[in-house]
C-alpha atoms as an extended CHARMM CRD file, in Angstrom:
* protein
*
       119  EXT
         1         1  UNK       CA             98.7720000000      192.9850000000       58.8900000000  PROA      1               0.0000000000
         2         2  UNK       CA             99.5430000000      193.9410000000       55.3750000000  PROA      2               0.0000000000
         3         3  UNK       CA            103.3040000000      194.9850000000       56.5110000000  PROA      3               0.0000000000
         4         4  UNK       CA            103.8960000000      191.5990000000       58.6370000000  PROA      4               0.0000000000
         5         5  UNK       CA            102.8550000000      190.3650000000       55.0350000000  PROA      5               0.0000000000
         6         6  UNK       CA            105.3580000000      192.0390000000       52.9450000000  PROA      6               0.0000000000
         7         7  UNK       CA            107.6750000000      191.5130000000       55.6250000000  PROA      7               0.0000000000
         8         8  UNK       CA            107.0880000000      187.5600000000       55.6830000000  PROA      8               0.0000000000
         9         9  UNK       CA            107.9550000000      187.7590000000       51.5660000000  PROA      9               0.0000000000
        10        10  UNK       CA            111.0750000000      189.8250000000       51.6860000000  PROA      10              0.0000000000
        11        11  UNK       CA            112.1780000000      187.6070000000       54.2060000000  PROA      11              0.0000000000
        12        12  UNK       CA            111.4690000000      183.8110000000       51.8180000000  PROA      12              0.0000000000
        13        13  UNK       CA            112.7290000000      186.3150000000       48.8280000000  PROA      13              0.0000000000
        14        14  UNK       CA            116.3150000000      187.2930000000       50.8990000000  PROA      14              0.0000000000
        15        15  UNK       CA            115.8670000000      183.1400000000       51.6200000000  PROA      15              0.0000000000
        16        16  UNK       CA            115.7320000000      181.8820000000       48.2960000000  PROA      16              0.0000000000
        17        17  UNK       CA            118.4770000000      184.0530000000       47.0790000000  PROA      17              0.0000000000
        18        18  UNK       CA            120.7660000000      183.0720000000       50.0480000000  PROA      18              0.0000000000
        19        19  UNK       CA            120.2480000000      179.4070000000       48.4300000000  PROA      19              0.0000000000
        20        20  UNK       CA            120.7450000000      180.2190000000       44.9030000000  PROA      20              0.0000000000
        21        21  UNK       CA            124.1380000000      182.5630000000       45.3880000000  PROA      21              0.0000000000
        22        22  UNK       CA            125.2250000000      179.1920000000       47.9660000000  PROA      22              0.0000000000
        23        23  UNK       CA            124.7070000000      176.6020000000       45.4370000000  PROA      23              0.0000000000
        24        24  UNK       CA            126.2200000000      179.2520000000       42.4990000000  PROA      24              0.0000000000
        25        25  UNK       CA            129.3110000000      179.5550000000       44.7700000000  PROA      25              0.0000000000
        26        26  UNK       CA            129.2930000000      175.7920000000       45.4610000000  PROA      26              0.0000000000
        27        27  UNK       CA            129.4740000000      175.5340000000       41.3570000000  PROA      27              0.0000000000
        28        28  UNK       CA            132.1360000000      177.8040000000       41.2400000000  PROA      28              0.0000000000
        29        29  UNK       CA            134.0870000000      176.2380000000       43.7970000000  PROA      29              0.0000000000
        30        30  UNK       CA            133.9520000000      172.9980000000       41.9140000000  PROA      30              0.0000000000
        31        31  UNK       CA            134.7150000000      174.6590000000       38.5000000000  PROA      31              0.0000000000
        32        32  UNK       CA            138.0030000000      175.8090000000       40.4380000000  PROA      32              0.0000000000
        33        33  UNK       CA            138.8620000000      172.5910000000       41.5460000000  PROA      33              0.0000000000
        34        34  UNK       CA            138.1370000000      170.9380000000       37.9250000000  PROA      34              0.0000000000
        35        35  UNK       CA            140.3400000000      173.6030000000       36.4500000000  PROA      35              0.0000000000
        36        36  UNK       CA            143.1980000000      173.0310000000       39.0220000000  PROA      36              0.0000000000
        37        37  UNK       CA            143.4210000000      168.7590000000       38.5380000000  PROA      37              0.0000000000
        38        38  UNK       CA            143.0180000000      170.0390000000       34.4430000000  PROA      38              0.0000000000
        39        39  UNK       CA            146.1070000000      172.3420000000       34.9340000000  PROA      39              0.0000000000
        40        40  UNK       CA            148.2580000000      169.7660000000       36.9080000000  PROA      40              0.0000000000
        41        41  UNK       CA            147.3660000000      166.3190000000       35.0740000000  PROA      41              0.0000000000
        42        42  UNK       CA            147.2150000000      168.5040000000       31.4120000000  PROA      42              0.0000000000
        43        43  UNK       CA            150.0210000000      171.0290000000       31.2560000000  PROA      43              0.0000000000
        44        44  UNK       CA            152.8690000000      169.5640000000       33.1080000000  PROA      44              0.0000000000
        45        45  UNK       CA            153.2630000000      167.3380000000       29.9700000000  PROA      45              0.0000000000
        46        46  UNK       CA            153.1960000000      170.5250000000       27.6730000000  PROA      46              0.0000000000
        47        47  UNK       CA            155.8030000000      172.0660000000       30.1080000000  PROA      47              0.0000000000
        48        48  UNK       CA            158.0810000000      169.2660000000       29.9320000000  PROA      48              0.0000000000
        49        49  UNK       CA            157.5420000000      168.8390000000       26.2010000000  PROA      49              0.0000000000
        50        50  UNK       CA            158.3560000000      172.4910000000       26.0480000000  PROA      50              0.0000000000
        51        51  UNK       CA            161.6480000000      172.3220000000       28.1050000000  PROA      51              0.0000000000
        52        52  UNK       CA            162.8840000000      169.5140000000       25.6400000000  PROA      52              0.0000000000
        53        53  UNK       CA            162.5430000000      171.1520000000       23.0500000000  PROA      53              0.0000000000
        54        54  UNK       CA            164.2390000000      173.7070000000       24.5770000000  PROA      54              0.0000000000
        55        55  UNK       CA            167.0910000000      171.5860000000       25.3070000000  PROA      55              0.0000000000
        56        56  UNK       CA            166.9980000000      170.1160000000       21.7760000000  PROA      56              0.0000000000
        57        57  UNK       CA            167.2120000000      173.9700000000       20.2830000000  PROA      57              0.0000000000
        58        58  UNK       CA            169.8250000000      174.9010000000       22.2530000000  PROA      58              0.0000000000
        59        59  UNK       CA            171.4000000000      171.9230000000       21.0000000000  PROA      59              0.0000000000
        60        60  UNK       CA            171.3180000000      172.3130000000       17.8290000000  PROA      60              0.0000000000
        61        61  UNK       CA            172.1150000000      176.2530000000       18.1440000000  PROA      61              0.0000000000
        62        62  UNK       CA            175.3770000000      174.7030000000       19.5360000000  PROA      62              0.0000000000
        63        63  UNK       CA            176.4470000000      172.4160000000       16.6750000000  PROA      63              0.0000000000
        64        64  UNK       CA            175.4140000000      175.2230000000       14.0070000000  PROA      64              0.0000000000
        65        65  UNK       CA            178.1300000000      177.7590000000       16.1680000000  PROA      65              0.0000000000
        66        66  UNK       CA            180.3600000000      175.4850000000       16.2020000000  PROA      66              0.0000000000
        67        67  UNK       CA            180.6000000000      173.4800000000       13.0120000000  PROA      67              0.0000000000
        68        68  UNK       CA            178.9890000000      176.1120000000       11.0250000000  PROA      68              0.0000000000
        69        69  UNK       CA            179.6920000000      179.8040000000       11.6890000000  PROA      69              0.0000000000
        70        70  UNK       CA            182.8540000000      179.4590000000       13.4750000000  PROA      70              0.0000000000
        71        71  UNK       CA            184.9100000000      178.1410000000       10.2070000000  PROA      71              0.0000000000
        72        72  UNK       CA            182.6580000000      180.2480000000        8.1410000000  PROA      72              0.0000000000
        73        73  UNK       CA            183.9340000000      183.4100000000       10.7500000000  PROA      73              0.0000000000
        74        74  UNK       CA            187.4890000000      181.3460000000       10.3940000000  PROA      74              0.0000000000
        75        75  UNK       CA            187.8690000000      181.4360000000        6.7650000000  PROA      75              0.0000000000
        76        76  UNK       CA            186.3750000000      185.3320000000        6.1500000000  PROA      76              0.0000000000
        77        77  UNK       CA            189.3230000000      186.3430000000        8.4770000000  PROA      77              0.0000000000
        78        78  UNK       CA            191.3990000000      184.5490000000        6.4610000000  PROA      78              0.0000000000
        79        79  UNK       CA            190.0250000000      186.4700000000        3.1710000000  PROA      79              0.0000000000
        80        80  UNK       CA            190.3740000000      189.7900000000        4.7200000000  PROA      80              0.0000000000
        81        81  UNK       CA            193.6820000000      189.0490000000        5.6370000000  PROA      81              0.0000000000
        82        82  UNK       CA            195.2250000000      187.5330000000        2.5230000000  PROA      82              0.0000000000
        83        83  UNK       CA            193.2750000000      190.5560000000        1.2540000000  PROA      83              0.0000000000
        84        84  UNK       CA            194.9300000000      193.0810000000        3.1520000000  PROA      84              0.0000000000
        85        85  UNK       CA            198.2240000000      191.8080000000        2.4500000000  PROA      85              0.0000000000
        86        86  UNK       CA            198.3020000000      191.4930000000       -1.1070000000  PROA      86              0.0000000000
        87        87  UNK       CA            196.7790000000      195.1620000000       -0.8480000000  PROA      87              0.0000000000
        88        88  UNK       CA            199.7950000000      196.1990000000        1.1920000000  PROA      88              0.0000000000
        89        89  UNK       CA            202.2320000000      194.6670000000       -1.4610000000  PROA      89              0.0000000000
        90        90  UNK       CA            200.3420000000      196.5560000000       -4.5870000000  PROA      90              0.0000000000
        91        91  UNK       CA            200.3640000000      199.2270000000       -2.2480000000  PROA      91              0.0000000000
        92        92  UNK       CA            204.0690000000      199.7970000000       -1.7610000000  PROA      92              0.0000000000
        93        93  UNK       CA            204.8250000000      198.4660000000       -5.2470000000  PROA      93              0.0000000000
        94        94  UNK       CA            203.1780000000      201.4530000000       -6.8860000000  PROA      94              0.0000000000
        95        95  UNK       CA            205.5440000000      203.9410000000       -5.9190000000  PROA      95              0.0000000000
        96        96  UNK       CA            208.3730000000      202.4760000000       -6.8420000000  PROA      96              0.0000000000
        97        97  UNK       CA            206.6940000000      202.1600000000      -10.3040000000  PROA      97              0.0000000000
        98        98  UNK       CA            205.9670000000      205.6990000000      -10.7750000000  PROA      98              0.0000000000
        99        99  UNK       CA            209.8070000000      206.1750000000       -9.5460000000  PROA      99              0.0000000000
       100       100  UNK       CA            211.3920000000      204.1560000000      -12.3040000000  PROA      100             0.0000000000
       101       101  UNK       CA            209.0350000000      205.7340000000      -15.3720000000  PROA      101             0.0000000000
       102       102  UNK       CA            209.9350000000      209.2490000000      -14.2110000000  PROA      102             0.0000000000
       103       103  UNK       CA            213.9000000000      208.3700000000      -13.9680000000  PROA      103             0.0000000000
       104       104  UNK       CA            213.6720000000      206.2430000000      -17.5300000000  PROA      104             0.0000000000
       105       105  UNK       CA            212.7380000000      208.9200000000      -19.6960000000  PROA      105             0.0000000000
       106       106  UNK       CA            215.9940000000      211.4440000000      -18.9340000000  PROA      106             0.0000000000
       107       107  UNK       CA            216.1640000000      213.9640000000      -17.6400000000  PROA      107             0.0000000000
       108       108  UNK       CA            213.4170000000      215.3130000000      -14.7310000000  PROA      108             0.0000000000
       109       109  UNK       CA            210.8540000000      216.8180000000      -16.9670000000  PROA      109             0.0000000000
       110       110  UNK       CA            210.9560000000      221.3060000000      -16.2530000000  PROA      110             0.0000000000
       111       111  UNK       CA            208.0900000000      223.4210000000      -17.1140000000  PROA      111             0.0000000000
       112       112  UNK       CA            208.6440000000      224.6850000000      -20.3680000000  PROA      112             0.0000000000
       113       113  UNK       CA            210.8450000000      227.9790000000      -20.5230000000  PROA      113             0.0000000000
       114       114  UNK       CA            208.7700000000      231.3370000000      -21.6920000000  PROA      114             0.0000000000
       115       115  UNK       CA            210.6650000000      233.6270000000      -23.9420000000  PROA      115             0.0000000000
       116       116  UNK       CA            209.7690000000      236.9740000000      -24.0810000000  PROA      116             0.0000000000
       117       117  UNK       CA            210.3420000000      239.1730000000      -26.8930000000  PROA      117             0.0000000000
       118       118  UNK       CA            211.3040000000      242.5100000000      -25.5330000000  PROA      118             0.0000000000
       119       119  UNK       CA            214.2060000000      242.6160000000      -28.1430000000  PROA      119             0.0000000000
């Protein structure tokens, strides 16, 4: 009798519990399906927001290259070039320097003559 007892109450206990974990599912399941209408009616704006101002960016990126660093890329060519050339000029100038101051002063310039004194 006492075991057909405890029986009887494990049996309403495993009962009760089957309810409460159903409904807790059944809340769960609706928390889901909240979350899924939130995601589709909240962040589809945010995406699209977030793709036009993508598009904007890369607009803007585009008109910076092109009216901004290409001249500025333009013009420090042009430096470096003007740069090299007037380097190249100097460059082939100084020789011809060094040339004229050794021929202006005479005769070429010997290393001075030793005289021994064995006399």
């Amino acid at each position: 009798m006492i075991s057909a007892t405890i029986r009887d109450i494990a049996i309403i206990i495993i009962a009760v519990e089957s309810i409460v974990i159903g409904a807790l599912i059944a809340v769960l399941v609706w928390q889901v399906w909240r979350l899924v209408r939130l995601l589709q009616t909240e962040i589809r704006p945010i995406i699209d927001d977030a793709q036009e101002t993508i598009h904007t960016v890369r607009g803007t990126a585009s008109f910076v290259s092109d009216n901004v660093v290409e001249p500025v890329i333009r013009t420090s060519g042009n430096v470096v070039r003007v740069r090299r050339t007037v380097q190249a000029l100097f460059t082939d100038l100084r020789p011809l320097r060094r040339r004229g101051q050794a021929s202006s002063t005479g005769a070429p310039s010997s290393p001075p003559a030793s005289h021994s004194s064995n006399s």
